[in-house]
Structures are given as C-alpha cells and as structure tokens.
C-alpha positions in Angstrom: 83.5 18.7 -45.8 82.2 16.8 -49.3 81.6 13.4 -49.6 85.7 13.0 -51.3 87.5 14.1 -48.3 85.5 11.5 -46.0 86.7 8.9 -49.0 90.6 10.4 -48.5 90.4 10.0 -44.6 89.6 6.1 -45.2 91.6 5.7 -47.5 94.7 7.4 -46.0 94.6 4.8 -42.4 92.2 2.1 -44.2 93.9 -0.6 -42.8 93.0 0.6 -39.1 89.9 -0.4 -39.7 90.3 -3.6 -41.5 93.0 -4.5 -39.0 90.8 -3.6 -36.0 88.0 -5.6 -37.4 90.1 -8.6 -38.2 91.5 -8.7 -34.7 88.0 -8.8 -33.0 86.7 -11.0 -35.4 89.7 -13.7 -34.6 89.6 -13.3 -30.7 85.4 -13.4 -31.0 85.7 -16.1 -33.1 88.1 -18.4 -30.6 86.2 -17.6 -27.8 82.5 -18.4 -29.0 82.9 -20.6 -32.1 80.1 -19.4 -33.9 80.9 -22.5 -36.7 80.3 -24.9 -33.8 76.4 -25.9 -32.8 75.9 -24.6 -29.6 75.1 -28.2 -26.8 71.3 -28.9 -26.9 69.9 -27.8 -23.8 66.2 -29.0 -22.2 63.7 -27.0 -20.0 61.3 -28.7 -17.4 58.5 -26.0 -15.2 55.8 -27.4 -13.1 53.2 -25.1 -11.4 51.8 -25.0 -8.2 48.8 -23.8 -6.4 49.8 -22.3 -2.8 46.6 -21.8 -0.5 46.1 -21.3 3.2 43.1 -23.2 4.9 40.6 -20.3 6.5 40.3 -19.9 10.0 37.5 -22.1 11.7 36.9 -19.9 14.7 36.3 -16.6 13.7 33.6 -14.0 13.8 32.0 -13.5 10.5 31.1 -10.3 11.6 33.9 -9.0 11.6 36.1 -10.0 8.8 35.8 -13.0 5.7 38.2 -15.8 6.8 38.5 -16.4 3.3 39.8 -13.3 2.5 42.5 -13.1 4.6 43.3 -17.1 3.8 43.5 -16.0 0.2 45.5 -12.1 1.3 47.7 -14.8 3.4 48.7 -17.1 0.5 50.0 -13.8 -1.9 52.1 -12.9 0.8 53.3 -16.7 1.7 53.9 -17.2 -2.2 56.9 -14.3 -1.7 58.9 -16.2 0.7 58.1 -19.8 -0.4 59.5 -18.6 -3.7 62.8 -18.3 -2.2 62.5 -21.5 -0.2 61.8 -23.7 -3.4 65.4 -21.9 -4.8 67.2 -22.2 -1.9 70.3 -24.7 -1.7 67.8 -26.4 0.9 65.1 -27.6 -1.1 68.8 -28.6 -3.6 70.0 -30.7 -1.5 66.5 -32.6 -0.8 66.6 -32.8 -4.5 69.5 -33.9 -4.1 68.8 -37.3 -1.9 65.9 -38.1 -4.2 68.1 -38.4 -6.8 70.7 -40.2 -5.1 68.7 -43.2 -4.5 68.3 -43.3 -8.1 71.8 -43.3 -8.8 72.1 -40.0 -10.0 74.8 -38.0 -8.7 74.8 -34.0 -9.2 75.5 -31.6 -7.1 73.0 -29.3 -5.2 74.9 -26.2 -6.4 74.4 -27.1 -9.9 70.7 -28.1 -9.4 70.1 -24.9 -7.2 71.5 -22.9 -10.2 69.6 -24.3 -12.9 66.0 -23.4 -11.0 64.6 -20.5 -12.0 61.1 -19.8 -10.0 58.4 -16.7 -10.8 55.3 -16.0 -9.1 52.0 -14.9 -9.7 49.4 -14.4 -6.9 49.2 -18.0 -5.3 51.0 -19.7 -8.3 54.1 -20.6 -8.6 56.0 -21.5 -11.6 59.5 -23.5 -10.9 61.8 -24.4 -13.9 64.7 -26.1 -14.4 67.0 -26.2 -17.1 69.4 -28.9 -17.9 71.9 -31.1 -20.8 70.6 -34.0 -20.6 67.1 -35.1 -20.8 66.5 -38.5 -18.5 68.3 -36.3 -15.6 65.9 -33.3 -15.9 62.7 -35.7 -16.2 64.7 -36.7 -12.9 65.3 -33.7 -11.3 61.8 -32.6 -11.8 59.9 -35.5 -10.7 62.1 -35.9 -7.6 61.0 -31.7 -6.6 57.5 -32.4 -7.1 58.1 -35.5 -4.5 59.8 -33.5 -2.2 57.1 -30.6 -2.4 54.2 -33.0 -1.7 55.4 -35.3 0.8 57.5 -32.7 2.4 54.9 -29.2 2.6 54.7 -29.3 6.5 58.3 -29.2 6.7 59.2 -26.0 4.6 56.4 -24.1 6.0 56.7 -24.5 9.4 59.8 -23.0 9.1 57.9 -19.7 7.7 55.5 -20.1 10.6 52.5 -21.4 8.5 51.9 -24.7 8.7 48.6 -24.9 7.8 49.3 -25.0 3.9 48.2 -26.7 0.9 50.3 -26.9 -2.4 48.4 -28.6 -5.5 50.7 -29.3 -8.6 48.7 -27.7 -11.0 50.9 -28.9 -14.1 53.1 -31.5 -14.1 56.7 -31.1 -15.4 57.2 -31.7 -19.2 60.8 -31.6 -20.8 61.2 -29.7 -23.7 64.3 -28.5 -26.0 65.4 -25.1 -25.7 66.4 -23.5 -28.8 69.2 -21.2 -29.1 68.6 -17.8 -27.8 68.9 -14.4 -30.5 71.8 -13.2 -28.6 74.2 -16.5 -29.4 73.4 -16.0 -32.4 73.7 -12.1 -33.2 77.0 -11.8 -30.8 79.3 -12.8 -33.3 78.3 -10.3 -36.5 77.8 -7.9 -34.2 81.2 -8.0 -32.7 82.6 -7.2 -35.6 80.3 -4.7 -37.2 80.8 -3.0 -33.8 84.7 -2.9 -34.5 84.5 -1.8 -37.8 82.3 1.2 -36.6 85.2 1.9 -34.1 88.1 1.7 -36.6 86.1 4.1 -38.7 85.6 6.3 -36.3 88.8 6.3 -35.0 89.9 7.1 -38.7 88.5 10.6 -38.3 90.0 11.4 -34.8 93.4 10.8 -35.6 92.5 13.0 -39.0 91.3 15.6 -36.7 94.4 15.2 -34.5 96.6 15.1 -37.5 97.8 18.9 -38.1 99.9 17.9 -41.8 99.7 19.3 -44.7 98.7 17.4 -47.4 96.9 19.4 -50.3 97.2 22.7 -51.6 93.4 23.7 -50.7 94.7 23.0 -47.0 97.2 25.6 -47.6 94.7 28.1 -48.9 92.1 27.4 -46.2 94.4 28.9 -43.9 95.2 32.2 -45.6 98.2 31.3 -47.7 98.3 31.6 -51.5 99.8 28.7 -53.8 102.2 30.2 -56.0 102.5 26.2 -57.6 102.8 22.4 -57.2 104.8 19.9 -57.9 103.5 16.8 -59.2 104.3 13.1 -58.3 106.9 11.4 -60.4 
C-alpha cells in the first residue's frame, strides 16, 4: 500500500479521529482543569536513629554484644516502621495537636505519612496544604517519639531502645509532579492515535468498492468509468 491510499483512508472517516480526540480532550479537560494551578502543597521528613543498648552480661567469648545490638536494631527498624504509620502513633499526633487547637483527623494525618527505612534510620514524612499545620504536625510526632519510645516498643517486646532525631523537620513546597502536568496532552495525543488507528480497521473491515484498481486487484477487467458530475 503507497503513501496515497493511507491519505484516502483518513480522509474517507477523518472526522473519527477529530471527533474522538475532541471528546477526550473535553471530558480530560473537566475533570483535571489543566488551565487551573494545581493547590500548593508542603512536605515536612525528620530522621531518626533507632539503636538497641548491648547486653551487659554476656560472654565475650562467645559472641560481640555489639553486634547483635546493632543486627537487633535492622530488624527492630522493620516493624517500628509500621508502628510510626500506624493510625496509633495518628491519633497520639492527634492529642498533641489538639491542645493546640488544631483539629484534624488521625485518618487524614495517618494518610499523609509516608515512612522508608534504611538500616537503623528512619526517614518519616508528611505532606500537607497548609504550612503552620504541617510545622504542627511534625513537631507534635517528634514529641510523641521522644517522650513516648518506652511505650511503642514495649509493645514490640524491646524496650530497651533509643531513638535520636537525627534531623529535625523542615517544611518545604512541593512542586507539581511530571505526571500533572503531561496527563492532559497525553490524553489526547493517546486518542488521536486511537481514532487513527481505528480509521484503518474499519477500512480493513469495509469490503466496498470504491476505485477501479480495486476492481482489478481482484481479477476483473475495467471496460470504463464514469466520472463525477
């Protein structure tokens, strides 16, 4: 097939496409208002330093306390990372900041932590609208993490634990991400690529006769034509 019978297939159905591609552009369009500035949006992460105190009684002949202090604080890190994004450690949150005045609920507070770990460190985040209430939010779960250690970690059976805030939180804008900004156009190139391509398969489908070369692909011999008026 030449380059001119891909042209006569578009422009047979070219409104498909433009139609298709008008229609997903208008529905994308309502839905994420790419002319609108997206709400600013802040980030606040704080680190800590999980360790486990060595044993005192032990035979150094037979193993490093240290060692296993240290082996002990990797694996506590794994479940102490949960505890910091449970709806637990929310609601302490929570009371903090209701003494303050500030009322948000612990849902909302769990789901804006994010938490990652690395060996003993662990790195908490929160992200957040408004700026004062994050400053808030993260001051009030470094509180809760250094008068309240004993609490959480008796619970996982250690209670010998230490957590140092290594950095302290720092509020921060968040800019908008690639994909609010590229969902839109590609929406809509997406759907012009479909109405294209949907162009050809109701060509391929189609089993008229349109041309006299048609005619003659399939055996038959054109005696004459009439032109348009």
């Amino acid at each position: 097939m030449e380059l001119r019978d891909y042209w006569r297939i578009v422009r047979r159905r070219w409104w498909i496409p433009v139609a298709l591609t008008l229609l997903v552009a208008g529905i994308s369009a309502a839905q994420l208002r790419p002319w609108r500035s997206p709400p600013p949006s802040y980030s606040a992460s704080l680190r800590l330093l999980v360790s486990v105190l060595p044993a005192t009684q032990a035979d150094a002949s037979l193993y490093d306390p240290r060692y296993y202090a240290w082996l002990t604080s990797e694996y506590l890190v794994d479940d102490f990372t949960e505890v910091v994004g449970s709806e637990l450690f929310a609601q302490a949150i929570n009371r903090r900041l209701a003494v303050q005045g500030i009322a948000i609920h612990p849902g909302l507070i769990q789901g804006s932590a994010v938490t990652g770990k690395q060996h003993r460190l662990i790195r908490l985040s929160f992200s957040w609208g408004d700026p004062a209430q994050l400053e808030a939010i993260a001051q009030a779960a470094v509180a809760e993490l250094s008068e309240n250690t004993p609490v959480y970690f008796q619970q996982l059976g250690t209670p010998d634990v230490q957590v140092t805030l290594l950095d302290s939180p720092s509020v921060s804008p968040v800019g908008v991400g690639i994909r609010q900004q590229l969902e839109w156009p590609l929406r809509v190139i997406l759907a012009l690529i479909a109405g294209i391509g949907l162009l050809f398969v109701l060509d391929y489908l189609d089993t008229s006769i349109r041309r006299s070369d048609e005619l003659e692909e399939i055996g038959l011999v054109v005696m004459g034509t009439i032109p348009k008026a």
